[in-house]
N, C-alpha and C positions, 0 to 999 in steps of 0.2 A: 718948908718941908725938907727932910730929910735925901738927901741924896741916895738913891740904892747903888752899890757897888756893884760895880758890872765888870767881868774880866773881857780884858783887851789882850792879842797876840800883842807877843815881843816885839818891839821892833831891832831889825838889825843895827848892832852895833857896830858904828865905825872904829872899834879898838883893833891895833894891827895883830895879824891871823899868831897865833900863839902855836903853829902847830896842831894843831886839832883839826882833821877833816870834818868838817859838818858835812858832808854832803852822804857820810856811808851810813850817817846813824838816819839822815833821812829817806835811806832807800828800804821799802820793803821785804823782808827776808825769802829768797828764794826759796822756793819747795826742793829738795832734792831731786833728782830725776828719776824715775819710775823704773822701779825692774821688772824685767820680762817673767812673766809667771811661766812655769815648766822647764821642761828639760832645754839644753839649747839643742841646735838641730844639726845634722850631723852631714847635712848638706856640705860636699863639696866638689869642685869640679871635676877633681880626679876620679873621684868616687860615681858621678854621673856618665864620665867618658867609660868605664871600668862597664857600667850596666849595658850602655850603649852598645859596647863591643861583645859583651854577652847577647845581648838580643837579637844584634845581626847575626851571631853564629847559630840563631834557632832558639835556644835556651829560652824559657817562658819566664816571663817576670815574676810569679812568684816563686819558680823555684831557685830565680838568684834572690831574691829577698830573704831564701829560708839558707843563707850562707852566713859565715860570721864573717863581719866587718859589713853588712847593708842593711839598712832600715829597712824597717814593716811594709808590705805590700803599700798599705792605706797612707802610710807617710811619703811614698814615691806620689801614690795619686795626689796627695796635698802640693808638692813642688809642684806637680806637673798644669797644677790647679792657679799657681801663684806664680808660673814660670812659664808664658810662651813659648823660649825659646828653646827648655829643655822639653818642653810636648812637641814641641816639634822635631827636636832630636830623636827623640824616644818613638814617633810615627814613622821618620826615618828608617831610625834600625831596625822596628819591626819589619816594614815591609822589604830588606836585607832577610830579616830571619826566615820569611816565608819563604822566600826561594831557596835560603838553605834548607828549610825541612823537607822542601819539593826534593829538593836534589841527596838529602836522605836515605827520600823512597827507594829512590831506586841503588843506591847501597845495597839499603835494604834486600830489595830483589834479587840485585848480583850475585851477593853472598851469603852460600849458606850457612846457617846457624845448626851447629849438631849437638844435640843432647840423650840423654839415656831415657830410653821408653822400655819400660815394663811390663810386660806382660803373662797373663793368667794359663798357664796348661794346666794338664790335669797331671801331668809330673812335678809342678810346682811354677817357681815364677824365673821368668827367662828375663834379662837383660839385653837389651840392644844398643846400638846406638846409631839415630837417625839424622835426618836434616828434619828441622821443627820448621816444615812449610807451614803450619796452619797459625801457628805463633808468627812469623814473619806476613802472609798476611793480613793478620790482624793490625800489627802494630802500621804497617801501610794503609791499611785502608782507615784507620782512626787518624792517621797524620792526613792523607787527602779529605777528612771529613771536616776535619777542622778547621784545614785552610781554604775549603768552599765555605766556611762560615763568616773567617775575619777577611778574606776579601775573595766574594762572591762575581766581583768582574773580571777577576783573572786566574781564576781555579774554582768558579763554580758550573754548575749546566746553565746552559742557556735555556731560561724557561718563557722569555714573551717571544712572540714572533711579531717579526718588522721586518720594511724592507728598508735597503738603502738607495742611494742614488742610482748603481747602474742596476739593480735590480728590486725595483717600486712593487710593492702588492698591488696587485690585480685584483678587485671583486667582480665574477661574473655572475649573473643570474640568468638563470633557461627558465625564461616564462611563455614558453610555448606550452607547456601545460596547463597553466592556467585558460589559456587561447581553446582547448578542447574541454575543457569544463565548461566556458560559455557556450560554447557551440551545445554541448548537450544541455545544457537550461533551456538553451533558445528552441530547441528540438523537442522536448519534454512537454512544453507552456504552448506549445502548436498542434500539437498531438495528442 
């Protein structure tokens, strides 16, 4: 019978090395390394100390976001998302910025604000110029409104009632009333 030809691997030749690396043609071709899809991010430290020190001075985060040179509101939240330690910077300087807009208020209050108020006669329209209490109000009472919102334990009302150590709630109950209700059943059911 016929022999069927069957292929066999090479075997290594003991010929000396000619120069030729064998070993690169039998390594597998690396894939390239993958590029980051999207914009790159515009994250930097400088740029996160810069908000920082904006939001301690009061300044709400989006309206340093709507500055040029700072990312979109939603891209701080993404850092803050991917980045411990600048959420934690960023809760910092907030609570910085609330006691600066406490201490706004009262700016606020101190100093008047005067502008021109107009008014209706029946000779025509008259010019003044007032203090705008009722504008200066407002803008106090919208800042105190706000920061009984983002921290309710240190500028908001106290609305549970508790007691503490040197002064415990007491519950008393007067049930001597009920004591004269029985007495009139018992008196009723006899009579």
């Amino acid at each position: 019978m016929p022999r069927k030809a069957t292929k066999t691997a090479p075997e290594p030749s003991n010929a000396p090395d000619q120069g030729v690396d064998t070993t690169e043609a039998q390594k597998t071709p690396q894939e390239p390394p993958k590029k980051k899809i999207g914009r790159p991010s515009k994250y930097t430290p400088e740029i996160a100390q810069k908000m920082c020190e904006m939001l301690s001075d009061g300044i709400p985060l989006r309206e340093i976001c709507r500055q040029d040179g700072f990312p979109e509101w939603r891209t701080v939240y993404d850092w803050m998302y991917r980045d411990e330690a600048l959420s934690a910077a960023i809760a910092r300087a907030r609570e910085a910025g609330y006691d600066a807009m406490a201490e706004e208020c009262i700016l606020i209050a101190d100093n008047p604000q005067w502008g021109q108020v107009q008014t209706m006669t029946d000779k025509g329209t008259s010019t003044t110029v007032e203090d705008m209490l009722g504008h200066r109000k407002l803008r106090i009472e919208t800042r105190l409104k706000l920061l009984a919102k983002w921290n309710p334990k240190k500028y908001g009302d106290k609305v549970h009632l508790a007691g503490d150590a040197e002064n415990p709630l007491k519950v008393e109950a007067d049930v001597t009333i009920f004591d004269t209700v029985l007495k009139g059943l018992e008196q009723s059911r006899r009579g």
